[in-house]
C-alpha positions in Angstrom: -296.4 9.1 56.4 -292.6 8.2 57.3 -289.2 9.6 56.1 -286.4 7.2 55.4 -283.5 8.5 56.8 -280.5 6.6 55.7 -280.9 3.9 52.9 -279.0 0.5 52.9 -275.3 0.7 52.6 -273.9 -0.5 49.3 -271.8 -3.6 49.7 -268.7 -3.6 46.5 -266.2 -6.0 46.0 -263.4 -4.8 44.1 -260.9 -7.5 42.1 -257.7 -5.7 41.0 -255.9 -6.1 37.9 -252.2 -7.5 38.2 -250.2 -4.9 37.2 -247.7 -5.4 34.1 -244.2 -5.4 35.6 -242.0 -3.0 33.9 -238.1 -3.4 32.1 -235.6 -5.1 34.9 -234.4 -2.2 37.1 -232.0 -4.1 39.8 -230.0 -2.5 41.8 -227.0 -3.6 39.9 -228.4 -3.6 36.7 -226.4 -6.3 35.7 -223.9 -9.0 37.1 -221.7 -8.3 34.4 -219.5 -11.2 35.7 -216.9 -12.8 33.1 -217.6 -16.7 31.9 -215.2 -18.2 29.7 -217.4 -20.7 29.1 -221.1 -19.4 29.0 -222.7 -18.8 32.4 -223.5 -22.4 34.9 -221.4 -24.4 32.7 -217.6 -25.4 33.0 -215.7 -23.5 35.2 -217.3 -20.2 37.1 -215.4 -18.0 39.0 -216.4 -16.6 42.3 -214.6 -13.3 43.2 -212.6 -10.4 42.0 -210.1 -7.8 42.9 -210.7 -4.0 40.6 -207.4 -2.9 39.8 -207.6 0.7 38.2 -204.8 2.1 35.7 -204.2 5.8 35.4 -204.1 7.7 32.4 -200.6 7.2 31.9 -201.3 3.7 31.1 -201.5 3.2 27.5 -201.4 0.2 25.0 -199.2 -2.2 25.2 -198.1 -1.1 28.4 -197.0 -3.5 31.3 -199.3 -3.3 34.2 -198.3 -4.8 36.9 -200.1 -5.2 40.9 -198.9 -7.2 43.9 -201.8 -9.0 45.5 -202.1 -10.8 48.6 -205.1 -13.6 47.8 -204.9 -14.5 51.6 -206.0 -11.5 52.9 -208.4 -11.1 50.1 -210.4 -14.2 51.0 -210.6 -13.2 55.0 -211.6 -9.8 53.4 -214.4 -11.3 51.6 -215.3 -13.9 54.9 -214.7 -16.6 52.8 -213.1 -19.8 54.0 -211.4 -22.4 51.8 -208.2 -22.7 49.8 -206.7 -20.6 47.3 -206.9 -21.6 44.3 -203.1 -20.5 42.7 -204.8 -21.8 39.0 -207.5 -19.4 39.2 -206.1 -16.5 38.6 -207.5 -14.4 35.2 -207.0 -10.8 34.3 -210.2 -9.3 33.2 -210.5 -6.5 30.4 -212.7 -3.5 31.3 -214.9 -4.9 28.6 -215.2 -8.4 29.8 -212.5 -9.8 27.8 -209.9 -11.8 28.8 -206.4 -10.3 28.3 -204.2 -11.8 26.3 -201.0 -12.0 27.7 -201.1 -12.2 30.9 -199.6 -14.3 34.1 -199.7 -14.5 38.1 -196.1 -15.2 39.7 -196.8 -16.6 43.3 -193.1 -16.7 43.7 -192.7 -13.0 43.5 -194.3 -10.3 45.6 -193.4 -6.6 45.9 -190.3 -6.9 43.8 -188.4 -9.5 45.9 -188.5 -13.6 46.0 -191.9 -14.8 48.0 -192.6 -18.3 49.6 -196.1 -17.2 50.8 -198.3 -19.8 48.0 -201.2 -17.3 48.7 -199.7 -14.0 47.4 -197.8 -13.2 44.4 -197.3 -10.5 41.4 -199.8 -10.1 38.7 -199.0 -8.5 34.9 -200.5 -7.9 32.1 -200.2 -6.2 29.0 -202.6 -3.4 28.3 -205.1 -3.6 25.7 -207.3 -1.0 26.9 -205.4 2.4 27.2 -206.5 5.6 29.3 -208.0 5.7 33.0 -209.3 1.7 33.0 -210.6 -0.6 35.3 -209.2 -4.0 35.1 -210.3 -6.8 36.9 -208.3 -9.6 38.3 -210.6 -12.9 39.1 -209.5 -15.2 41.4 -211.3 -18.7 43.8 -211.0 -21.2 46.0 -211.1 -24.8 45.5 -214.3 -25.7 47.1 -216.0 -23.6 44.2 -214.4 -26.0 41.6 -210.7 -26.4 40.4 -209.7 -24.4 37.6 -207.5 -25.0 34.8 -204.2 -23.5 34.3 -204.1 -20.2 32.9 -204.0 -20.6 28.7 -203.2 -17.6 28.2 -200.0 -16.2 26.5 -197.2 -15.0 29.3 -195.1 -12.1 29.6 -192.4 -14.4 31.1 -189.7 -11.6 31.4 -188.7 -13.5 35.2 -188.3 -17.1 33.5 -191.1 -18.2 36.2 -193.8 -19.8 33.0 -190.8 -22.1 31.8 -189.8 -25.4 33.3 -186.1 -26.0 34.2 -184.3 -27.0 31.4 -186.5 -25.4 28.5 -184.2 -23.6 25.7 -186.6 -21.5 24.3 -189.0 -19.9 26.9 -192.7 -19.2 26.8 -193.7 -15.9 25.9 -190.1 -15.5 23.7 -189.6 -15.5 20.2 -186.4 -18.1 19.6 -183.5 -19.4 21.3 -180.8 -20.9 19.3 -176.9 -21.8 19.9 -174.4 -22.2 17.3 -173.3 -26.1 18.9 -174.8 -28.5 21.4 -171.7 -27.7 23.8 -173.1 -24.1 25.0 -176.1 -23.6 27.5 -178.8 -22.0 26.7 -182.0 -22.9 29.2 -184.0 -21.7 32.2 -182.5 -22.8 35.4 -183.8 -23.1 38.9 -182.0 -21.9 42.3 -178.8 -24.0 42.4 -175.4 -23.3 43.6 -173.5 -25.7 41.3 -169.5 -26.5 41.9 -167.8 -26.3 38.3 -164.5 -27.1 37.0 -162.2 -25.8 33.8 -159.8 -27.6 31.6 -157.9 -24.8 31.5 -154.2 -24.1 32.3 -155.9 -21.3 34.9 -156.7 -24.3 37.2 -158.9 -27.0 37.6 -159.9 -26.8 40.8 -164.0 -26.5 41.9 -165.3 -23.5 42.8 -169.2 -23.2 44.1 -171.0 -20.3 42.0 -173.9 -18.6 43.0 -176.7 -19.8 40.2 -179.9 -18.1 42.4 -182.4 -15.9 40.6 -182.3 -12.1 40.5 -186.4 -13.0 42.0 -188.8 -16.0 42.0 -187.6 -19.6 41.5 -185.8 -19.2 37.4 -183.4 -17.3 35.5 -181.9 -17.8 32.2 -178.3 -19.0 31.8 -176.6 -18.9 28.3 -172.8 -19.3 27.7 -170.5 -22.5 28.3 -171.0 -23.6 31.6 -172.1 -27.3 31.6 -169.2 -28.8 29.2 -165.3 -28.6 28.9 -164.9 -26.9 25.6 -162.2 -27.8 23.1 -158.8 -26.2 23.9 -157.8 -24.7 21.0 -159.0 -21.3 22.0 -161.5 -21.0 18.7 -163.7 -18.3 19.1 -167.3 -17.8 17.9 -169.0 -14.8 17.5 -173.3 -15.1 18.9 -172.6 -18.6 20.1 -176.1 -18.6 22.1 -178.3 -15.6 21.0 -182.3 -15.6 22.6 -184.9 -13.5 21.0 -188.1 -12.0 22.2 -190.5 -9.3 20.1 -191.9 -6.3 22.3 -194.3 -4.2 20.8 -193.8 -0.4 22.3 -196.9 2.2 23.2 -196.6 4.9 21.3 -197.2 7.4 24.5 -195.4 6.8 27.8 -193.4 4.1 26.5 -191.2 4.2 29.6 -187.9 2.3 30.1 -186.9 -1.6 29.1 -185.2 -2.7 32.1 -182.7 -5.9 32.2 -181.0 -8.0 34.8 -178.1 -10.0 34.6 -175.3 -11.3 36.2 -171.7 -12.6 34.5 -169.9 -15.5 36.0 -167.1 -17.9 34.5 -162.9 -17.7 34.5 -162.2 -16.4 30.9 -162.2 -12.8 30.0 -161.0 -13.6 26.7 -162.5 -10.6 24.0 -164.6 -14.0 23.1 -166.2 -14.0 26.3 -169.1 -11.6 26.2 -172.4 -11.0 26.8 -174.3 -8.7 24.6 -177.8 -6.9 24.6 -179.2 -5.1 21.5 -182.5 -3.9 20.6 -183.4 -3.8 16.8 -185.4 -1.6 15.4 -188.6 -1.7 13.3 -186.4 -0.4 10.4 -183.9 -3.0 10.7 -181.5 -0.8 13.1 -179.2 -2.8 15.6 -178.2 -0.9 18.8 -176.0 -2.6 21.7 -176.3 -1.5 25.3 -174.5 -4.2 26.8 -171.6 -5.5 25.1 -168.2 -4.7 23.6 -169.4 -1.7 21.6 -171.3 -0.3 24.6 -168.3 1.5 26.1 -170.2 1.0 29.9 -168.0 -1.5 31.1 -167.9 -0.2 34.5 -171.8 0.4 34.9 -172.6 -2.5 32.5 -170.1 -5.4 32.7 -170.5 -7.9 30.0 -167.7 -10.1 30.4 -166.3 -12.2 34.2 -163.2 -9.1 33.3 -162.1 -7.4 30.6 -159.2 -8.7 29.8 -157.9 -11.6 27.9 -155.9 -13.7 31.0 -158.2 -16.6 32.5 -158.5 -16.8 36.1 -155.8 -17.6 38.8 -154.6 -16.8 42.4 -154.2 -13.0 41.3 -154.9 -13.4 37.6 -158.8 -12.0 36.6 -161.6 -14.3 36.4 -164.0 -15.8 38.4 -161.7 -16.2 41.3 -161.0 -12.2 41.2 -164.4 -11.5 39.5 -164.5 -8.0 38.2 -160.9 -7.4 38.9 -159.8 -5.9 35.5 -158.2 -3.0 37.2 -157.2 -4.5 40.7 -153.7 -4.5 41.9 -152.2 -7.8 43.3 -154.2 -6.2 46.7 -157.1 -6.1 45.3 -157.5 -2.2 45.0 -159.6 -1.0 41.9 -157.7 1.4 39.5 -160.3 2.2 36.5 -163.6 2.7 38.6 -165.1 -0.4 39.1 -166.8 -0.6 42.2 -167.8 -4.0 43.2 -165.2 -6.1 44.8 -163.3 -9.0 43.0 -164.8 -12.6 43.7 -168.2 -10.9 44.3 -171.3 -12.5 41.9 -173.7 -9.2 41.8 -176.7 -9.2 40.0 -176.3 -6.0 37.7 -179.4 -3.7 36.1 -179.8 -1.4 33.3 -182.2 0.3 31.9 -182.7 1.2 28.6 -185.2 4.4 27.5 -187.6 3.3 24.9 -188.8 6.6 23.8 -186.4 6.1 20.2 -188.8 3.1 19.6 -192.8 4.3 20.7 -194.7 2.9 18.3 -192.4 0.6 17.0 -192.3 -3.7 17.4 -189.1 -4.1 18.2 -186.3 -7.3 18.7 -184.8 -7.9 22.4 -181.5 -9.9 21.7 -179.5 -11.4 24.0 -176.8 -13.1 23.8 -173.0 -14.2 24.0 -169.8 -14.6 22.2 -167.5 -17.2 23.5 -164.3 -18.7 23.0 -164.0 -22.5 23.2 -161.3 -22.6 26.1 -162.9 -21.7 29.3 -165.7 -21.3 30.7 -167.4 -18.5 31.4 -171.9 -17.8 31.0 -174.3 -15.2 31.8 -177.6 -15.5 33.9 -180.4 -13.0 32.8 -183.6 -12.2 34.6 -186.7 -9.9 35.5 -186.9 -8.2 31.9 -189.6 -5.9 31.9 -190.8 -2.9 29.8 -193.2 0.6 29.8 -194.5 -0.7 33.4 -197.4 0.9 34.6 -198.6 0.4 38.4 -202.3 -0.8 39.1 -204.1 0.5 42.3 -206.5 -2.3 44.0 -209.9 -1.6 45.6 -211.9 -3.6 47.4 -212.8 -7.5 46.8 -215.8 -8.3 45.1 -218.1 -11.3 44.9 -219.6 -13.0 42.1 -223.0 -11.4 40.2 -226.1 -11.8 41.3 -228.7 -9.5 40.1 -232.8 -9.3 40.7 -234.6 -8.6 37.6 -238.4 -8.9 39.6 -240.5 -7.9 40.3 -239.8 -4.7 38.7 -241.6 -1.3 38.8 -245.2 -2.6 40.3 -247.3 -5.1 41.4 -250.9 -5.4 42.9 -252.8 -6.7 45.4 -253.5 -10.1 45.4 -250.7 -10.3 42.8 -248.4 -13.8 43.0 -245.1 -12.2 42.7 -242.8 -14.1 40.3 -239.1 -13.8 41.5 -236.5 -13.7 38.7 -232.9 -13.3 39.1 -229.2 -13.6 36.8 -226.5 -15.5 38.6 -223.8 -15.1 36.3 -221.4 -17.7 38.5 -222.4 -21.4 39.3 -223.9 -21.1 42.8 -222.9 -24.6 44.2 -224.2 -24.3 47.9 -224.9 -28.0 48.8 -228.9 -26.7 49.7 -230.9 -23.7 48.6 -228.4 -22.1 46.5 -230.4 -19.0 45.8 -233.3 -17.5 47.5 -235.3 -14.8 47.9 -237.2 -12.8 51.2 -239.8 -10.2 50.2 -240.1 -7.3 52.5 -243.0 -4.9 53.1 -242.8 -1.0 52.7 -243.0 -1.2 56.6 -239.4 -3.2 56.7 -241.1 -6.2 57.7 -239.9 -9.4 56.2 -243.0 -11.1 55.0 -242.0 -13.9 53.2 -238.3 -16.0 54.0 -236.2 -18.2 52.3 -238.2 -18.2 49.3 -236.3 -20.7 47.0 -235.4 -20.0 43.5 -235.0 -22.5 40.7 -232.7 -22.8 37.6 -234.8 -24.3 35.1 -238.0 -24.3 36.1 -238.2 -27.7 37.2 -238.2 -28.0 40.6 -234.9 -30.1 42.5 -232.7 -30.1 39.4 -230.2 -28.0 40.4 -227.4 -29.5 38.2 -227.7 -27.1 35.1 -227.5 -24.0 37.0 -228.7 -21.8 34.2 -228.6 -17.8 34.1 -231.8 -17.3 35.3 -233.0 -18.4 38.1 -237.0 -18.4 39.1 -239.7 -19.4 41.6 -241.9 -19.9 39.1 -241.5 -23.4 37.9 -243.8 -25.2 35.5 -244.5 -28.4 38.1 -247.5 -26.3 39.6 -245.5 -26.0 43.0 -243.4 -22.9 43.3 -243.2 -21.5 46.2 -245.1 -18.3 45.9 -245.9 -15.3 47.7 -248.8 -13.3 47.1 -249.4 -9.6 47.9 -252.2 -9.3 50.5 -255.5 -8.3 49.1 -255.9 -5.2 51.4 -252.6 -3.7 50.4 -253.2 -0.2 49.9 -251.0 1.7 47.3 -247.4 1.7 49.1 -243.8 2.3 47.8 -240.9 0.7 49.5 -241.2 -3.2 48.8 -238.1 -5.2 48.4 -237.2 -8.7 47.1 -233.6 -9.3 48.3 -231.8 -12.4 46.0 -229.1 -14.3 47.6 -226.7 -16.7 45.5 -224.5 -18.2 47.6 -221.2 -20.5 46.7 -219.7 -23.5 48.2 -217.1 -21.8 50.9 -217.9 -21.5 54.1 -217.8 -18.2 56.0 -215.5 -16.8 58.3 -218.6 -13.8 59.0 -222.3 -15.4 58.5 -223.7 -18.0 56.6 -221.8 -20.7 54.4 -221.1 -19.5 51.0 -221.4 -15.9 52.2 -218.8 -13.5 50.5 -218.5 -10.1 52.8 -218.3 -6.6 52.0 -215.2 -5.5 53.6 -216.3 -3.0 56.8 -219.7 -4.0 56.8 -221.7 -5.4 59.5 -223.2 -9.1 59.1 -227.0 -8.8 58.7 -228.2 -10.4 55.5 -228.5 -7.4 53.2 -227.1 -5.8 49.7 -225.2 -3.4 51.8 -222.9 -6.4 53.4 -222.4 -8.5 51.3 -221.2 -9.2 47.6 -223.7 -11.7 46.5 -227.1 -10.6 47.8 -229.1 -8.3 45.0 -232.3 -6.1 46.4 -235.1 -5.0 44.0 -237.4 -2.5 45.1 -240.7 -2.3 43.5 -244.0 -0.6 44.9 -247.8 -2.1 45.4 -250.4 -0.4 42.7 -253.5 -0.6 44.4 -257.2 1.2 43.6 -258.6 2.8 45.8 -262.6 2.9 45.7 -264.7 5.3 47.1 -268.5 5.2 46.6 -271.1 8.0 47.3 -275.2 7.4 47.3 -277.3 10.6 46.8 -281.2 10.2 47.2 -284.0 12.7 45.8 -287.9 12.1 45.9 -289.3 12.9 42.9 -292.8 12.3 43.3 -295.3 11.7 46.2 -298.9 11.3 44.4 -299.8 14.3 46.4 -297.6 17.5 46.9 -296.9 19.4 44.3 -293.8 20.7 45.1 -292.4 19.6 48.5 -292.5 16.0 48.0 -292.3 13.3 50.9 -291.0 10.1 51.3 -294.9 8.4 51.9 -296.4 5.4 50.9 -296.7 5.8 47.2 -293.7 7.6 46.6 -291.2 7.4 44.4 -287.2 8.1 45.0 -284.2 8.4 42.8 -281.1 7.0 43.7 -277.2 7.7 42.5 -274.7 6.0 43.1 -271.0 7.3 41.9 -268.0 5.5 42.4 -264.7 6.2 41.7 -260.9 5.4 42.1 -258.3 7.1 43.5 -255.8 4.9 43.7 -251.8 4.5 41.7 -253.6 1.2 39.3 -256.9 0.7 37.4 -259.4 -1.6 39.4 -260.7 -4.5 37.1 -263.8 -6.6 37.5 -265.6 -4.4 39.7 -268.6 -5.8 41.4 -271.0 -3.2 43.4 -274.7 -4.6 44.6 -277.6 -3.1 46.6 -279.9 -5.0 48.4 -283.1 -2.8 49.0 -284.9 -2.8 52.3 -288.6 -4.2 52.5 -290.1 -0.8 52.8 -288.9 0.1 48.9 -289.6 -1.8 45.7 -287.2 -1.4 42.7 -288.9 0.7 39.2 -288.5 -1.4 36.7 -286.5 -0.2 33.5 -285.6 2.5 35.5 -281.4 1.7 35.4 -279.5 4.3 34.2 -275.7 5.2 33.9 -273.3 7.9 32.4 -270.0 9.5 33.8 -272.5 11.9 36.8 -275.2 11.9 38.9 -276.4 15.0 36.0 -275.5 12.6 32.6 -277.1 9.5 33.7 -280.3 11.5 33.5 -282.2 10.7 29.8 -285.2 11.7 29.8 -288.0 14.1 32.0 -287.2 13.5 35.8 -290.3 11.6 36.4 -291.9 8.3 36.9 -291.5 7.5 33.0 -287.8 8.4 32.6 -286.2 6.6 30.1 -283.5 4.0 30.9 -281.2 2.3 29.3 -280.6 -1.1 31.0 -278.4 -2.8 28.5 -275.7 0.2 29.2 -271.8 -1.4 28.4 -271.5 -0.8 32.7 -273.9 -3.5 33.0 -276.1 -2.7 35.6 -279.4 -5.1 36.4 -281.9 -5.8 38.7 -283.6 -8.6 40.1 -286.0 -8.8 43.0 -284.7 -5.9 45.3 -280.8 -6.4 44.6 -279.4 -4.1 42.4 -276.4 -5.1 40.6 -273.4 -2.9 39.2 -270.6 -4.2 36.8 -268.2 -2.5 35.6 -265.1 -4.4 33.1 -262.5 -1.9 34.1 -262.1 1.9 36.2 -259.1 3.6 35.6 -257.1 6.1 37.6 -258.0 8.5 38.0 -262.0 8.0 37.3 -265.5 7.8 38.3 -268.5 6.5 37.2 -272.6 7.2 38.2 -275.6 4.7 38.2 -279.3 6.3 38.7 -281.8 3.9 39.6 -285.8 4.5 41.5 -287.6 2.9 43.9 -291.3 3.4 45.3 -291.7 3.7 48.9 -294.5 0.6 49.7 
């Protein structure tokens, strides 16, 4: 007689099922990047600048933000050239604005030669506490058109020298072919009269109030006729301004008078009509602001001369032959000020109203007006930090299993056009060990065309080669995994590598925290987790009645449970047991339920029944026993009862 003391350990191998990936979760959800043109085709733009309105901004505001583009590029440790075309105002619902313009000639209020920095306004569609964005590029990303968009064109800068009727205004017309009306560059032209004043030159200041353009109207270019006619609205230039009905601010105006008459023919007038039809003149004759508001060379009717008013003692109405002001003017005589009003526009919220302005002029000498740097119910943007273009991860989401190929998925909602390996991926453990590198990524799922640059971008192409990586087999259940997406452009950079674009006060190691276009998905590894017990009873020995032993002749029952433990179901699960030489497997003695206690049928004796075509699929041939089971959720367990005769 002999006691066996431990039986054969059971050998299991355990395939897992690949875990259904759940609904996209990336970090940034979306790129949510604007495309004019549908995204990878055309022109894509690169980076952008949030500018946030308060809540005193309102519709049909002006919003208006200085930005430096320079030191927006070093911010974003990009370098290449600005691209002055690229500039786009974004609406906080991915719209383009419509009226819109960038003035590189302009920059915190005063005339800028810097290419790189300039003045940005739009008008407001979207009322309230916003977030605008203003999109911007360098060359080496691709060219962009010039802006089509509708300008404000208040500063004369969207007009070409010479052009009568502006962009962005509503008409321009002049009652003969003699008077100017047109935009006009910096210049310092030398002009002459016919006039009995004299006829001698004199050099007149024609520079902008800002930027490179004003407007000039009046009778500058020609000698008029001399018989002193006079014509009433002789140039008159229109634009419609539609006023928010909250906040509507102030409409302010600069201009500047210059000529020799001071005829009551030679004026300048500004007047603002009213939905209703209702004319009011802040500048002009009717006015009554001459002193704060000239709108004449002088008001009086004597052109200029040595001590006569005019041009030569400009603004000197009320001088004595010294040149000592009597009436309150305060600018000195022969000086060429620019002058500004502004005009409250609370009379008109709500209201589309008419800018006019014009002149009256009398055909004798000559005298003209520049205007410039009209603007309206101005609201101030605040900038944040530079941005670059989308990228987001969309997998592997949620979970994936062991021995799992992982399929990498990502939205680039801007044409990546790095010269090699434009996107890629690295997958890193829970431990923070990177475990796969430069994984590359593919637009269309064939691999090496690169040229459509689609949304989504994959490594699993349909050649049969992707470049994989697949979860290691004897990953346990872990959270922490990462798959980190990087799109990069064609700019070099200032910080890391090429076609990097930085986060401002960030250190340079290649993850989402740093920089602008790198995306990280987090996901976690489902795996089972098997455990397997074995209990052995004797239930017979052919000779004790009651204290059986494990002798020649007799008979054992084994059990085997198994279970799983794990965060996923275990699929295809395989468990066998070869039995030793000393015991011989009882045939049609299989058995199965979900315990050691249900897989019992029948009496607990040699003649048990058992049911050998159970759905687990247990079998045996020879001395191996053989356990299959389709699928084991989590948690669960399962038990298989099976005897054997001790030989």
């Amino acid at each position: 007689m002999f006691r066996i003391a431990r039986f054969a350990l059971i050998m299991m191998t355990a395939v897992l099922a690949c875990a259904q990936l759940g609904p996209a979760a990336a970090t940034q959800r979306s790129p949510g990047w604007w495309d004019p043109d549908g995204v990878g085709t055309g022109s894509d733009w690169h980076y952008r600048l949030p500018v946030a309105l308060s809540a005193a901004s309102t519709v049909n505001s002006t919003a208006k933000v200085d930005i430096d583009f320079a030191a927006l590029i070093t911010q974003l440790g990009v370098s290449g050239t600005f691209d002055a075309n690229s500039v786009r105002v974004v609406r906080p619902g991915g719209a383009i604005a419509a009226v819109q313009e960038y003035n590189d000639t302009i920059y915190a209020g005063a005339t800028d030669a810097t290419a790189t920095r300039g003045e940005v306004r739009w008008i407001v569609e979207d009322g309230g506490t916003q977030t605008y964005y203003v999109y911007f590029d360098v060359t080496a990303n691709g060219a962009k058109s010039v802006n089509p968009q509708t300008s404000i064109n208040g500063n004369f800068e969207h007009s070409t020298s010479g052009t009568q009727l502006p962009s962005g205004w509503s008409s321009a017309t002049k009652s003969n072919t003699a008077y100017d009306m047109q935009v006009r560059p910096a210049e310092s032209p030398s002009v002459t009269t016919n006039g009995s004043a004299s006829s001698n030159p004199f050099t007149t200041d024609g520079n902008p109030k800002t930027g490179g353009f004003s407007y000039m109207f009046g009778a500058r270019s020609n000698n008029e006729p001399t018989t002193g006619a006079g014509q009433l609205r002789t140039t008159v230039l229109t634009k419609s301004i539609a006023v928010p009905s909250t906040n509507p601010g102030s409409l302010v105006i600069n201009w500047r008078p210059e000529g020799w008459d001071a005829s009551s023919f030679d004026q300048m007038f500004v007047t603002i009509t009213s939905s209703g039809g209702t004319v009011t003149e802040y500048i002009g004759p009717t006015a009554g602001n001459y002193t704060t508001a000239p709108y004449s060379p002088s008001d009086g009717n004597s052109a200029a001369g040595l001590f006569n008013r005019g041009y030569g003692h400009y603004n000197g109405y009320d001088d004595t032959t010294l040149g000592t002001h009597t009436l309150g003017m305060t600018v000195g005589y022969h000086a060429e000020p620019w002058w500004t009003k502004a005009i409250a526009l609370s009379g008109y919220a709500g209201q589309t109203v008419t800018l006019t302005v014009g002149t009256n002029n009398s055909e004798l000498e000559r005298s003209w007006f520049h205007v410039d740097d009209i603007e309206w119910s101005v609201i101030n943007g605040t900038v944040g930090a530079a941005e670059g273009f989308g990228v987001a991860a969309t997998s592997p989401a949620g979970s994936a299993a062991p021995g799992q190929v992982l399929t990498i998925t990502a939205v680039v909602d801007a044409k990546p056009t790095a010269a090699a390996n434009p996107v890629t991926a690295d997958v890193v453990n829970n431990a923070g060990t990177t475990v796969a590198s430069g994984v590359k990524l593919y637009n269309d799922g064939t691999h090496g065309d690169t040229a459509a640059n689609d949304a989504s971008w994959t490594n699993n192409g349909s050649d049969g080669a992707n470049p994989t990586y697949t979860v290691p087999i004897s990953s346990g259940s872990s959270a922490g995994w990462t798959v980190r997406v990087t799109a990069r452009d064609a700019s070099t950079s200032t910080q890391a590598q090429g076609g990097m674009v930085h986060r401002s006060g960030q250190g340079t190691t290649l993850v989402l925290a740093n920089w602008w276009n790198i995306d990280e998905q987090t996901f976690t590894v489902d795996a089972a987790n098997i455990g397997v017990t074995k209990a052995m009873t004797i239930v017979s020995d052919g000779y004790n009645g009651a204290n059986f032993k494990a002798i020649p002749g007799a008979q054992l029952k084994y059990c085997v449970t198994i279970s799983n433990s794990g965060t996923a179901s275990a699929s295809t699960l395989i468990a066998t047991d070869s039995l030793p030489a000393t015991l011989g497997y009882v045939p049609g003695s299989l058995t199965s339920g979900t315990d050691c206690a249900s897989a019992v049928t029948a009496e607990d004796d040699d003649t048990s029944g058992a049911d050998e075509s159970d759905p687990i699929g247990a079998s045996a041939s020879g001395s191996t026993v053989t356990i299959i089971r389709a699928t084991l959720a989590t948690p669960g367990s399962f038990a298989v009862t099976y005897r054997a005769t001790v030989s």
